[in-house]
N, C-alpha and C positions, 0 to 999 in steps of 0.2 A: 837704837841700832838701825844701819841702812842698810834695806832691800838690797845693793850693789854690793854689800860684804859679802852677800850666799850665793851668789849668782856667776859669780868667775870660775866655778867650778863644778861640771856636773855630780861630782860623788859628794859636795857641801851640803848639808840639809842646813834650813832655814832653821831657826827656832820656834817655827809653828810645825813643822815635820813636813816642809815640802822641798823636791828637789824641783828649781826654778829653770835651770836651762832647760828640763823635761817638759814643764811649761809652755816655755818660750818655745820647742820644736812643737808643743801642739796648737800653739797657736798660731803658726805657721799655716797649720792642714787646715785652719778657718780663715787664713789669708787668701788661702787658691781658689779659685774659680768651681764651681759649683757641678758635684758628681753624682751621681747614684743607681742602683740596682735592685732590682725586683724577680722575683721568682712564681714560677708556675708549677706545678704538679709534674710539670716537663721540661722546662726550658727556663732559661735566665737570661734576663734584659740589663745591660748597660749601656747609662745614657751619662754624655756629658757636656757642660759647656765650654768651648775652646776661647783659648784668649791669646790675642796677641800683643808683642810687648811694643811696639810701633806700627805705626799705621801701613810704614814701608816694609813692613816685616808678616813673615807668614805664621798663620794663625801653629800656635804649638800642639803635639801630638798629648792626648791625653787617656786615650783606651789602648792599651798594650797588649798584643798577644803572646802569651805565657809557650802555650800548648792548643795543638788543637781541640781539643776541650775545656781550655780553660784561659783566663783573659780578666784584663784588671782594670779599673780607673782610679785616676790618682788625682791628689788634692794637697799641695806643697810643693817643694823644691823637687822641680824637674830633673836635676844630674842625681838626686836622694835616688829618685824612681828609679832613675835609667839601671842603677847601680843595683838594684832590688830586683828588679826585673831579669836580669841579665844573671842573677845567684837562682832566682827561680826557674827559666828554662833549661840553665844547666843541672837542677837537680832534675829537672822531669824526665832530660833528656840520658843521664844516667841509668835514672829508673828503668824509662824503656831500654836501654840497650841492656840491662843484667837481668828483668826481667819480664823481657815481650808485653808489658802494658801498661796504661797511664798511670801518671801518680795521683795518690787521691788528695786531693783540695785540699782535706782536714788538715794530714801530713805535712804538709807542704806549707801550709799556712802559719802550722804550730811550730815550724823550723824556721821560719821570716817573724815571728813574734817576737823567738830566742834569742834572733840576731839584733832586733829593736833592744830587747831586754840588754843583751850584754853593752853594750852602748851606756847602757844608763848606771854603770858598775866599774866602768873606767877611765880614769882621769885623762887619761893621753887619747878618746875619743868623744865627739861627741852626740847627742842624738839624733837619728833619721828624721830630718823634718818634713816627713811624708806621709799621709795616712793613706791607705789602700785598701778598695773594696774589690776582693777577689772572686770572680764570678767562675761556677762550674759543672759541668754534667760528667758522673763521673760512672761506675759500678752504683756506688750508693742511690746515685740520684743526683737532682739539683741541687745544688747548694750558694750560700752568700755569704761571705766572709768579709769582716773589717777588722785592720791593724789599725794599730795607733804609737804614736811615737815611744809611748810608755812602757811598749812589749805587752799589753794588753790585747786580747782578740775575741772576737767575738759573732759568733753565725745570726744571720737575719733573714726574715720572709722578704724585708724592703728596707732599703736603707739611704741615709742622704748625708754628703759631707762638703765641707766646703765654704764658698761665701755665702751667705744668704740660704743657705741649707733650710733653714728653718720652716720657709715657705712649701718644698717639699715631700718634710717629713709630716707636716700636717696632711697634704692632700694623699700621700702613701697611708697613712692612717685612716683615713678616710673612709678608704676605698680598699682594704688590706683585705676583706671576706671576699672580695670579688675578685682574686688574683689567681686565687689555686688553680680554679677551673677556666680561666681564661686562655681562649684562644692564643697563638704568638702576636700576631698583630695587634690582637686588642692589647696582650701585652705593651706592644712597643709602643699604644697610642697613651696609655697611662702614663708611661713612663718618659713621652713628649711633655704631655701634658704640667705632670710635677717639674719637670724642668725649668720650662716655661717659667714659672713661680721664682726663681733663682737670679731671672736676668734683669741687670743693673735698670733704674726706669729710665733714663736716656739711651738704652739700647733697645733689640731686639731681638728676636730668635728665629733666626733663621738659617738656608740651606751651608753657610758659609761658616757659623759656628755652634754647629748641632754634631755630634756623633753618636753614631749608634751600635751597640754592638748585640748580636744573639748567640746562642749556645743551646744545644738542644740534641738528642738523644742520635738523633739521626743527619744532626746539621752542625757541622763541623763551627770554627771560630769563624761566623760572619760579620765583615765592617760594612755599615749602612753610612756615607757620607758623604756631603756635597750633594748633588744634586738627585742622589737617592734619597734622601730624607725628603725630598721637595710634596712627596705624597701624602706622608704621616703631618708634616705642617700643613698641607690643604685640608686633610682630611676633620682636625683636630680643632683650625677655624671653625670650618661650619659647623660642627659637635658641637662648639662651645665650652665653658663648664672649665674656662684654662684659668687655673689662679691667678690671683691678682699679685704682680714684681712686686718685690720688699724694697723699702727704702731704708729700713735702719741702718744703724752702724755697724753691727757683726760682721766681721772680716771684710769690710766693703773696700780693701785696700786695691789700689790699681797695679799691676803687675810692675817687677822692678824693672830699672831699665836696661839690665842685661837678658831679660828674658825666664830669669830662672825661678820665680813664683808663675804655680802652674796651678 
């Protein structure tokens, strides 16, 4: 039997019990350029690395704002996101207008799951090849949330997706007791830091493709980028202690050439 009989159709299960184009959309979210988000006792950091699909070409958007409380990075097909995105501010923005305040993350998250899910239950579409770590300060509190193409979701203190992730989610691990109570800043230097680990070794990281995002009780949806970040990379040099880039194979694929692996 060939792999290419189960595969033409997302509602075909294989005869090991897997649906394969589900797969193929999540291996997509290991194809994108490398994301992630950390939490504080107050506030929630997302950082990511931008990529661009030509040289002659501007580096693509990769931290989206939802709501002013709440804001996401993504890791797959950029028109996937744009489309996900644009179903989530219009529920937030809903919300508030019937009834006078934000939506909560949880909510919102487990309704962008269902939409992944239904995807993976009908022939005539096929799966979101996008995973999203949705970051947010809400009533409840902070929180970090990841989808994945499977309609799967899942809340984290720190989390990492993408190419070369793996580099990341070690130094998040790491360092995971020292988050709660950290400062914002010291947040954002962590979360430089793990990044840092993600970029290709014939690259770099720097003010050009770094973005940063905060969220925080009293501080609305902030983008840190371009030559805002140029402080947390100076700073984060002389600290030292920056993981060492990965060179393996996982998801090390160069962006296509229309632009749309993000």
């Amino acid at each position: 039997m060939f792999r290419n009989m189960y595969d033409t159709d997302v509602t075909v299960w294989s005869p090991q019990g897997r649906l394969l184009q589900v797969e193929y959309a999540q291996e997509a979210v290991k194809q994108g350029s490398a994301c992630l988000g950390l939490c504080s006792k107050t506030h929630v950091v997302l950082c990511a690395l931008k990529r661009s699909p030509h040289e002659l070409a501007s580096y693509q958007k990769k931290l989206l704002k939802i709501d002013d409380h709440m804001g996401m990075a993504i890791a797959g097909l950029n028109a996937d996101a744009r489309s996900l995105a644009k179903y989530m501010r219009t529920e937030c923005l809903n919300h508030r207008y019937v009834y006078g305040s934000a939506l909560q993350a949880s909510r919102l998250v487990a309704d962008v799951a269902d939409k992944h899910q239904r995807s993976t239950q009908m022939y005539i579409r096929r799966p979101y090849g996008v995973g999203l770590l949705v970051g947010s300060v809400d009533a409840t509190g902070p929180h970090l949330f990841e989808t994945q193409p499977s309609g799967d979701y899942f809340e984290y203190s720190a989390m990492a997706i993408g190419s070369r992730a793996q580099s990341a989610k070690t130094y998040l691990e790491k360092h995971q007791t020292s988050f709660v109570d950290a400062p914002v800043e010291e947040l954002i230097k962590h979360g430089v830091k793990a990044i840092a680990g993600c970029v290709q070794s014939d690259k770099t990281l720097d003010s050009s493709n770094l973005s940063i995002v905060v969220i925080g009780p009293d501080q609305v949806y902030t983008a840190i980028e371009d030559a805002a970040t140029k402080p947390y990379l100076d700073a984060i040099e002389l600290e030292g202690d920056m993981p060492v880039a990965v060179t393996e194979g996982e998801g090390g694929a160069e962006p296509m050439a229309d632009g749309t692996m993000t």
